[in-house]
C-alpha positions in Angstrom: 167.7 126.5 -55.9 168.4 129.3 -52.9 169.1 132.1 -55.4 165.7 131.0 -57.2 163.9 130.9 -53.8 165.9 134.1 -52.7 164.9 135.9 -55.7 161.4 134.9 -55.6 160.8 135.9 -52.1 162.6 139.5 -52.9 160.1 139.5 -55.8 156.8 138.7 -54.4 157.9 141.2 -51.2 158.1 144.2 -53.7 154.4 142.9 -55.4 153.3 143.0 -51.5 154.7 146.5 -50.8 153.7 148.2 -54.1 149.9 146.7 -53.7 150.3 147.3 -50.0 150.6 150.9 -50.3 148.1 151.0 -53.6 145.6 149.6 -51.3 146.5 152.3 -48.6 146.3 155.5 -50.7 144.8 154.5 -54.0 142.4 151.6 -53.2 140.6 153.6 -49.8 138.5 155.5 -51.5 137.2 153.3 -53.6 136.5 150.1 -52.5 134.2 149.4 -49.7 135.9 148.9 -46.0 135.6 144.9 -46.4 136.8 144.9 -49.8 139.7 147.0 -48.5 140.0 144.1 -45.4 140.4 141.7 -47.8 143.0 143.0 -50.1 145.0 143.8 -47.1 144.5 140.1 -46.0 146.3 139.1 -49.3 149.0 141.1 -49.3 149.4 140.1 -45.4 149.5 136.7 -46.3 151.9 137.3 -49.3 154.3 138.7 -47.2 153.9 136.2 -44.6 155.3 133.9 -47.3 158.3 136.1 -47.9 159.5 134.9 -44.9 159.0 131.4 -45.2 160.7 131.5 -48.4 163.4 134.1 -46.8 163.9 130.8 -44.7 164.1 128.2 -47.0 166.2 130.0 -49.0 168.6 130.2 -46.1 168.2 126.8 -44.1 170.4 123.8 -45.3 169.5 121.0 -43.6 167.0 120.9 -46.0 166.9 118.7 -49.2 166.5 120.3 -52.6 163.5 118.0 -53.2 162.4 118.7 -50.3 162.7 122.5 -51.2 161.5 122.5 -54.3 157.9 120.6 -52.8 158.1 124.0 -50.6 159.2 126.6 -52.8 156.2 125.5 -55.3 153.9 125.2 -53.2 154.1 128.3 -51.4 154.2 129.9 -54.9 151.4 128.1 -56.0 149.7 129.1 -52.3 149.8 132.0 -52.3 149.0 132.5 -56.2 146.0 130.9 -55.6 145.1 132.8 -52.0 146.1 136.1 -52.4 145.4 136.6 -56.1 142.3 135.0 -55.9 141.5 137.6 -53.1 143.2 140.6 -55.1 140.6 140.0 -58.1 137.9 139.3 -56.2 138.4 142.5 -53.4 138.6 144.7 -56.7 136.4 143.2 -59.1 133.4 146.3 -58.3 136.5 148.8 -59.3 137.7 146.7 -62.0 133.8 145.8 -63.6 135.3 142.3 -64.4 132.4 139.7 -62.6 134.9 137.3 -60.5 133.1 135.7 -58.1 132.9 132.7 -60.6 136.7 132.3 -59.4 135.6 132.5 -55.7 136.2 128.9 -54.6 139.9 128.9 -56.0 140.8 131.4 -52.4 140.1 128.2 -50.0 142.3 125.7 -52.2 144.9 128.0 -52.0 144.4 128.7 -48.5 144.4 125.2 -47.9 147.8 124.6 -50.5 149.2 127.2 -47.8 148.5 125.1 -45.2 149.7 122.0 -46.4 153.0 123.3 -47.0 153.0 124.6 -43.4 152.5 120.6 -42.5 154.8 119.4 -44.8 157.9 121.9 -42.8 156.3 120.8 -40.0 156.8 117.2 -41.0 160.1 117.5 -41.8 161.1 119.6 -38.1 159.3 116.8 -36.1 161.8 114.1 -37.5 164.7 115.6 -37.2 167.0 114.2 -34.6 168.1 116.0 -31.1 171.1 117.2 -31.4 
């Protein structure tokens, strides 16, 4: 299960970086400054979930059920978030209508933080040591 989370979090980093730095030098001059904002808020959030996985991937006082609840929904998270965002920042570029998909960004910002409470969960019973 690690070298699956491992691997994802190594993968969605590189999607982060490479639309990162399309946003910077491609995307600038042709989307409006808050579409712009808001692509960059995706990838910031993407890569906020490397991390998270970057740590899951690494802790073991963990369970693997307990990982797996994580792993997918941070996957699932961020899917829904960040692509949402991605397509909807772009769609005046792309001439693909997706504001019809604008009310999937919330549940995924939402799936985010739900799997923020259930770590949280998890740190708040474990014992002193």
């Amino acid at each position: 299960m690690n070298k699956r989370i491992l691997s994802t979090a190594a993968i969605m980093a590189v999607v982060a970086i490479v639309l990162g730095a399309f946003g910077a030098h491609k995307l600038k001059a042709l989307l409006s400054v808050e579409s712009l904002q808001a692509f960059e808020t995706g990838v910031r959030y993407q890569m906020y979930h490397v991390f998270l996985l970057l740590f899951l991937g690494g802790y073991n006082m963990l369970s693997i059920k307990s990982k797996k609840v994580l792993y997918n929904l941070t996957c699932i998270g961020v899917l829904l978030f960040s692509g949402s965002i991605y397509l909807l920042s772009t769609q005046k570029i792309t001439g693909i209508d997706f504001s019809s998909i604008g009310f999937i960004t919330p549940i995924g910002g939402m799936v985010l933080i739900v799997t923020w409470l259930y770590l949280l969960r998890f740190f708040l019973k474990l014992k002193k040591s």
